[in-house]
Backbone as CSV, one residue per row, in Angstrom:
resi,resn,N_x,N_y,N_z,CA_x,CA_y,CA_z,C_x,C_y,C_z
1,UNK,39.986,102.816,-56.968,38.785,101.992,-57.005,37.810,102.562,-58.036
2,UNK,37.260,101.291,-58.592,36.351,101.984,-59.979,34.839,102.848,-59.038
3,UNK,34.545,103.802,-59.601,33.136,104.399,-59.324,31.993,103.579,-59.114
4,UNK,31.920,102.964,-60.090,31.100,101.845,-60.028,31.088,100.312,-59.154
5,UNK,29.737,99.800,-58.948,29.956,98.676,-58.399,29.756,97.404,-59.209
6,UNK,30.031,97.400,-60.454,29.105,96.545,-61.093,30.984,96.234,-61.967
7,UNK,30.776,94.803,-62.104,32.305,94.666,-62.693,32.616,94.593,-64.229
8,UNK,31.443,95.292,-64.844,32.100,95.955,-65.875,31.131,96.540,-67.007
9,UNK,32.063,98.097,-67.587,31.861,98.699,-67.765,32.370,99.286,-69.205
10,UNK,31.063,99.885,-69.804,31.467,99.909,-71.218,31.046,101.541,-72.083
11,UNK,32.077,101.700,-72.708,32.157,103.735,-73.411,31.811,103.230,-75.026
12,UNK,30.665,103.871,-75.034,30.607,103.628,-76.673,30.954,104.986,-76.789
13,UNK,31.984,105.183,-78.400,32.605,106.691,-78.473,32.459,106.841,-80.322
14,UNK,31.444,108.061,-79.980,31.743,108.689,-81.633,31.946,110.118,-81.869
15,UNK,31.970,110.857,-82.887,32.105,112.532,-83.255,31.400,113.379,-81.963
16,UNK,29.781,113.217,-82.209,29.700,113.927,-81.519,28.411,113.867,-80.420
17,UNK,28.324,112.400,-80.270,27.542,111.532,-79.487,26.196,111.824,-79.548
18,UNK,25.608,111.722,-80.946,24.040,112.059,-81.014,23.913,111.002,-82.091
19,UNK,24.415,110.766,-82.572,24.084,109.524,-83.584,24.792,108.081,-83.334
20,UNK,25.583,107.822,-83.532,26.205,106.333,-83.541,26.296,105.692,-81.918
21,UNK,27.105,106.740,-81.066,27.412,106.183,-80.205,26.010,105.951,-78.999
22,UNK,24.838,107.302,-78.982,23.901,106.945,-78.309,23.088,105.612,-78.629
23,UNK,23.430,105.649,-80.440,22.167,103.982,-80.538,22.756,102.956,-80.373
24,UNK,24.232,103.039,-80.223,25.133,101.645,-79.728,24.829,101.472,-78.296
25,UNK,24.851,102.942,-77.177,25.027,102.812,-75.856,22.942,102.091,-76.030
26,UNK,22.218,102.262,-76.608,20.793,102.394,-76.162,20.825,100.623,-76.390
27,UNK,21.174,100.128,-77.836,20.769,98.922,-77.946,21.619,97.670,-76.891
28,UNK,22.901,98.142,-76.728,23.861,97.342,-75.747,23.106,96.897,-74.350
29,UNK,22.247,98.380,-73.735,21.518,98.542,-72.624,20.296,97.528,-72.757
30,UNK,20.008,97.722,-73.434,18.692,96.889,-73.722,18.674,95.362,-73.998
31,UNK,20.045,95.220,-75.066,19.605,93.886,-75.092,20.406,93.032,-73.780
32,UNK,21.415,94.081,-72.933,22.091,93.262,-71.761,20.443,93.285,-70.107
33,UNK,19.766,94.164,-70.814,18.281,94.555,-70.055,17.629,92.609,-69.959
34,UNK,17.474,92.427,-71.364,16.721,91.169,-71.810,17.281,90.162,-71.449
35,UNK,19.013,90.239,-71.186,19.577,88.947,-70.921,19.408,88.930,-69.504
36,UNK,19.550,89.887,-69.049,19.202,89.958,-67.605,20.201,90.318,-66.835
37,UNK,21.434,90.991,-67.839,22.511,91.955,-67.421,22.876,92.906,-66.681
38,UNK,21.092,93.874,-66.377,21.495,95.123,-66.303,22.130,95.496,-64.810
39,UNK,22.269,94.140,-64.039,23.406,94.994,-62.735,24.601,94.211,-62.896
40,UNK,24.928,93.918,-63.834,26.151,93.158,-64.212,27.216,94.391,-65.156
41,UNK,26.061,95.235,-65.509,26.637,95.819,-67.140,26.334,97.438,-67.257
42,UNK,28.038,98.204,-66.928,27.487,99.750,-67.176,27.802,100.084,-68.452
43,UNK,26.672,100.601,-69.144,27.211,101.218,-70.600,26.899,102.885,-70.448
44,UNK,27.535,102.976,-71.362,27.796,104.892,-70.997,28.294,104.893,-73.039
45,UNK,28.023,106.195,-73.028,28.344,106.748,-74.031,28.897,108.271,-74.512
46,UNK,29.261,109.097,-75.115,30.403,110.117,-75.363,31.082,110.443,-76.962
47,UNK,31.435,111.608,-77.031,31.186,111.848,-78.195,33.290,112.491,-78.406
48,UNK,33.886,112.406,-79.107,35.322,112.969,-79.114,35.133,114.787,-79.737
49,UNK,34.197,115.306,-79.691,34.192,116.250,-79.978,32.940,116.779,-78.995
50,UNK,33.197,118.502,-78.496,31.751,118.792,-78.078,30.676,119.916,-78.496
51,UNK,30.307,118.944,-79.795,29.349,119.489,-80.185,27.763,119.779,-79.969
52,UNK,27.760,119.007,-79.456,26.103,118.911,-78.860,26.126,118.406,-77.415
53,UNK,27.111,119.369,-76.266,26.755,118.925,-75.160,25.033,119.352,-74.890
54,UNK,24.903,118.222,-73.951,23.183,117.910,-73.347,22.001,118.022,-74.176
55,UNK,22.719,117.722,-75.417,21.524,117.377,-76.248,20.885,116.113,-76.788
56,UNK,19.894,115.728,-76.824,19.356,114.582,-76.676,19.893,113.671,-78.545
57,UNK,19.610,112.626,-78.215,20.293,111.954,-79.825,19.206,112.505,-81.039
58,UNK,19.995,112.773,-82.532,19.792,112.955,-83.310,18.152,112.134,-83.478
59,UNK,17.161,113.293,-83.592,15.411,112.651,-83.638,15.639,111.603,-85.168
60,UNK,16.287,110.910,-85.947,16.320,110.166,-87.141,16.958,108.731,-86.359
61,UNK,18.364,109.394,-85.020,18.639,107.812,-84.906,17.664,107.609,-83.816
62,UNK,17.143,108.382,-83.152,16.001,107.722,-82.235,14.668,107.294,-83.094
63,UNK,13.986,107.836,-83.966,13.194,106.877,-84.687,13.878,105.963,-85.220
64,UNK,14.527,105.442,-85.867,15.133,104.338,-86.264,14.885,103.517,-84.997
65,UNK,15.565,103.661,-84.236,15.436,102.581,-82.412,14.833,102.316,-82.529
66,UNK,13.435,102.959,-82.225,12.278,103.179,-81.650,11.557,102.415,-82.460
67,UNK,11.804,102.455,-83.772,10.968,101.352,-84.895,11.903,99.586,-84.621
68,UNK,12.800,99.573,-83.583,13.281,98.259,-83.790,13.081,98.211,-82.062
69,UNK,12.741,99.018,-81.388,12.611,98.315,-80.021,13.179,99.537,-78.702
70,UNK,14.423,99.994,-79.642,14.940,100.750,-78.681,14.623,102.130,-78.211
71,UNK,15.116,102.598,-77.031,14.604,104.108,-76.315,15.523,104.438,-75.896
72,UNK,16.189,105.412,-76.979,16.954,106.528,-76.626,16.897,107.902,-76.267
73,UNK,15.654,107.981,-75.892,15.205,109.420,-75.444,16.073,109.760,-73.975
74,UNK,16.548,109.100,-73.322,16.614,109.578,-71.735,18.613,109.836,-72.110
75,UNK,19.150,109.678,-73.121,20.448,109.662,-73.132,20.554,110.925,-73.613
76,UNK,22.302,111.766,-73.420,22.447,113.300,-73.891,23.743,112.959,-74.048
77,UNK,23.915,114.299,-74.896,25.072,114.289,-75.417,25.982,115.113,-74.552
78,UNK,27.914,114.123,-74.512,28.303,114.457,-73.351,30.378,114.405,-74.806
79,UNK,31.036,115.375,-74.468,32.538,114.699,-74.454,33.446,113.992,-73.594
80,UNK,34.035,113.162,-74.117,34.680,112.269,-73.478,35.694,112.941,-72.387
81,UNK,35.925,112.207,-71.221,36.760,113.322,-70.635,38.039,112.248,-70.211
82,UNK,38.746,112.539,-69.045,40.316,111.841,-68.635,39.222,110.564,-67.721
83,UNK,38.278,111.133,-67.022,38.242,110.262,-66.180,37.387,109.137,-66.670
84,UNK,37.100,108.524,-68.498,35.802,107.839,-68.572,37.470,106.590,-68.752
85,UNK,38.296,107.134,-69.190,39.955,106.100,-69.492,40.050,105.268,-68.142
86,UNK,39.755,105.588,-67.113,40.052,105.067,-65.578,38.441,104.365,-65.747
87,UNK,37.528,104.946,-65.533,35.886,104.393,-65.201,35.850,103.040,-66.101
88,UNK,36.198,103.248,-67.155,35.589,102.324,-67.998,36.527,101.035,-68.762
89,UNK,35.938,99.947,-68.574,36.915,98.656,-68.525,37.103,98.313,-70.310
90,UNK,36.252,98.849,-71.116,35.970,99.038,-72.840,35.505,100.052,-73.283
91,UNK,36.087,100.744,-74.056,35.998,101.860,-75.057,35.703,101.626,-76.481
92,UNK,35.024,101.388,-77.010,34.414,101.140,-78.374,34.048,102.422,-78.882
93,UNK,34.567,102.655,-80.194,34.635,103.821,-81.096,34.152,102.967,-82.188
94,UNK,33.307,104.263,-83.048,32.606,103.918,-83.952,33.438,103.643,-85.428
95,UNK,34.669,104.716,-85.684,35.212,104.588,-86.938,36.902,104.913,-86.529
96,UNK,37.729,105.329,-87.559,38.835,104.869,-87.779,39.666,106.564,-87.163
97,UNK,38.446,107.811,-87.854,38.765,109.182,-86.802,38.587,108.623,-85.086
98,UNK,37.826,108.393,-85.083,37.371,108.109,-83.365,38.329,107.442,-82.805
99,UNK,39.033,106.230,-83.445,39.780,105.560,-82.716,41.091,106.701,-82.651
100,UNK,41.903,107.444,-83.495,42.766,107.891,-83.734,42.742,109.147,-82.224
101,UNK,41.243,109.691,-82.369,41.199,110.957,-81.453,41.118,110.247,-80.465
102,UNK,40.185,109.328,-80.064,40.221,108.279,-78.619,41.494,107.866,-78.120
103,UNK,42.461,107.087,-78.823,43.848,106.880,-78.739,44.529,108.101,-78.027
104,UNK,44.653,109.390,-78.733,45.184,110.133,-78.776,45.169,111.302,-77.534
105,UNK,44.017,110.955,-76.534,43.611,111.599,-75.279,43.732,110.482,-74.653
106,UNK,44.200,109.398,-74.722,43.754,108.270,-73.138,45.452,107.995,-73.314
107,UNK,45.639,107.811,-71.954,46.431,107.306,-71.062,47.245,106.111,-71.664
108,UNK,48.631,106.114,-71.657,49.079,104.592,-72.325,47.985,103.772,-71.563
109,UNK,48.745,104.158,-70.301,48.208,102.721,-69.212,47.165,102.376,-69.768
110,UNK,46.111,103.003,-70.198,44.265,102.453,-70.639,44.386,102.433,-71.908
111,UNK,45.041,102.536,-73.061,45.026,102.098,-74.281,44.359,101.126,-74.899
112,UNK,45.019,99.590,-73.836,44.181,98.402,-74.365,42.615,98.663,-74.091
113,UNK,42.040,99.376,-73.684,40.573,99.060,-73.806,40.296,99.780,-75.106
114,UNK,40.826,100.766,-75.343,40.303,101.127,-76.579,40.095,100.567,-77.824
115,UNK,39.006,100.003,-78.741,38.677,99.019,-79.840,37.866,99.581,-80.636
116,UNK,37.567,99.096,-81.350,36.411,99.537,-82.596,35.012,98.698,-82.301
117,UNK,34.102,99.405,-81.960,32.766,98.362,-82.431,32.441,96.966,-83.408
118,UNK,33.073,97.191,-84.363,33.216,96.367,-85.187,34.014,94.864,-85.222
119,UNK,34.484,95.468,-84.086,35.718,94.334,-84.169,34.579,93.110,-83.303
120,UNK,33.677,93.068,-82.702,33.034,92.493,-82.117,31.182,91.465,-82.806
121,UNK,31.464,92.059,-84.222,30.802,91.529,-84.793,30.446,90.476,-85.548
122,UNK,29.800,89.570,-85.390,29.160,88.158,-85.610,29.674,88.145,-86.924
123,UNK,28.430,88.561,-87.804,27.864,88.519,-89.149,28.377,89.228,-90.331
124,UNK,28.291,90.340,-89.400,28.531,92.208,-90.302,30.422,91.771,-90.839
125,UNK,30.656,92.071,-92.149,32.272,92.085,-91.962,32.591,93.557,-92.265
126,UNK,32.467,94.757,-91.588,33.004,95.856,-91.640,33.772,96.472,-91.186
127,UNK,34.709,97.289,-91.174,35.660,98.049,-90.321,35.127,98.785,-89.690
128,UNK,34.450,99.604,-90.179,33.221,100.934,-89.073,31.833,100.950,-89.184
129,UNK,31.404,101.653,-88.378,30.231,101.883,-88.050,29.887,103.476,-89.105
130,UNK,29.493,103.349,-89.895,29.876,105.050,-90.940,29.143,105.764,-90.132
131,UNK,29.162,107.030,-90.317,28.192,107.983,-89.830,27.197,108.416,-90.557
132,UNK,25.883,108.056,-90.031,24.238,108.263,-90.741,24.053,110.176,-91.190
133,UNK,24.815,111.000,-90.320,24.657,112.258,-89.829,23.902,113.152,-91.597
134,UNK,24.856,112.843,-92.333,24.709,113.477,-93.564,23.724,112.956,-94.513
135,UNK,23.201,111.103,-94.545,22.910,110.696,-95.281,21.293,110.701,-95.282
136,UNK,20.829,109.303,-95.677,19.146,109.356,-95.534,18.938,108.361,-94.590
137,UNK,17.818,107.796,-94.736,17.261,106.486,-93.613,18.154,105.447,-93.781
138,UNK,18.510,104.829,-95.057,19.472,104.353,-95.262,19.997,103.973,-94.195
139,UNK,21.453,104.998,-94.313,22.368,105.013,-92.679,22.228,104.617,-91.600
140,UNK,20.774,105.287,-91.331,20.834,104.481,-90.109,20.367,103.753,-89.676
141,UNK,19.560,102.807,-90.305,19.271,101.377,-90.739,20.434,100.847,-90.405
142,UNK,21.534,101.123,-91.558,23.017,100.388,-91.086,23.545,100.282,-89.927
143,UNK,23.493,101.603,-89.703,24.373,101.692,-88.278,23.325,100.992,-87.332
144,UNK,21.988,100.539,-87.714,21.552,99.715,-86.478,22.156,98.126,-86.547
145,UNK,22.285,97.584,-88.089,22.499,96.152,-88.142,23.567,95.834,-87.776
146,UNK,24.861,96.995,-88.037,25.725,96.678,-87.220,25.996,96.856,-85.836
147,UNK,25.665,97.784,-85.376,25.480,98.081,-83.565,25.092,96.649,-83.327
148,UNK,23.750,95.984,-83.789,22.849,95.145,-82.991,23.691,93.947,-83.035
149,UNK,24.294,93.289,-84.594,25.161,92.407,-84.400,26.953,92.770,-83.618
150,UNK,27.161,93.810,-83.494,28.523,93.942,-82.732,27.729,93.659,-81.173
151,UNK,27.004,94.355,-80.772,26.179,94.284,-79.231,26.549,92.786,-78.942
152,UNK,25.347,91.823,-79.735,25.480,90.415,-79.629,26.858,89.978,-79.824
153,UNK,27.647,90.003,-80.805,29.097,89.633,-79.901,29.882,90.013,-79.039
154,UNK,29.733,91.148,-78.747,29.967,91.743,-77.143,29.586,91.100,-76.382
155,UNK,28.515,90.658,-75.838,27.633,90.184,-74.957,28.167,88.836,-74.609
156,UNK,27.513,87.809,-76.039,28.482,87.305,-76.046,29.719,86.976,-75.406
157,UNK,30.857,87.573,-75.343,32.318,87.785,-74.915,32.281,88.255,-73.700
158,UNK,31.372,88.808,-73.142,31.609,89.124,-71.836,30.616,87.956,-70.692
159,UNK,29.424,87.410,-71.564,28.858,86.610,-71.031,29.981,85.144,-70.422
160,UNK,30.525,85.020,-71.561,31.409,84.608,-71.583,32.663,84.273,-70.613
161,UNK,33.200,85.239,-70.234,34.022,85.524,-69.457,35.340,86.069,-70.578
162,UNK,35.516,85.795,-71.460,36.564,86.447,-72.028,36.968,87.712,-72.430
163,UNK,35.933,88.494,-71.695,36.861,90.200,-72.121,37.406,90.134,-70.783
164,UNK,38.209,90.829,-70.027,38.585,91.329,-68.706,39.089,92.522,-68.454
């Protein structure tokens, strides 16, 4: 039986869960907040490496949010473990390493949840979500337009009824 009571549940997954994957897990939360999701909809987030356990997201992708709406202050940085493959009904990874290392620790049986962020996007036509970590404001500007339009077709799709 899943942990949760809420019927479904979602892993945003990047390097090292302070940049990509906290502002995917923050904006997903928020805008499923506005639709009026939030006991419909667990999002969680996790990093394939552990580099920054319990540390709060990178202070560049939380201003970025924070200048478009979102609050990522209360999220920390965590690695992915065996049991998020069972918890969680979608696994969304940010890039093409993530999917490979994500793949590569989960369970055949839970495979199919594992996807790319991207693959869920409206507007954006990209393969990944890049990582802001090295660059300037730039980045993570990007990584918000795409989070925000992958979110909305997520939402979307589950509003929907067609993920399961």
């Amino acid at each position: 039986m899943k942990p949760y009571s809420v019927p479904y549940s979602v892993l945003m997954v990047c390097m090292g869960n302070i940049c990509r994957s906290p502002t995917a897990h923050g904006v997903l939360r928020h805008k499923a907040q506005a639709l009026g999701l939030q006991d419909t909809l667990v999002v969680d987030s996790a990093g394939t490496h552990n580099y920054h356990p319990g540390s709060p997201p990178d202070a560049r992708s939380q201003a970025h949010a924070r200048m478009r709406g979102y609050d990522l202050s209360n999220l920390r940085a965590r690695q992915i473990e065996d049991a998020d493959f069972e918890r969680h009904d979608l696994i969304l990874v940010m890039d093409w390493d993530n999917l490979a290392l994500t793949e590569a620790l989960c369970p055949p049986q839970h495979r199919r949840k594992v996807r790319r962020l991207t693959e869920f996007c409206l507007v954006q036509d990209k393969p990944v979500v890049p990582d802001p970590y090295y660059g300037g404001a730039n980045g993570f500007e990007e990584v918000l337009d795409l989070v925000e339009d992958a979110c909305d077709g997520l939402l979307g799709q589950i509003k929907g009824g067609r993920l399961k």
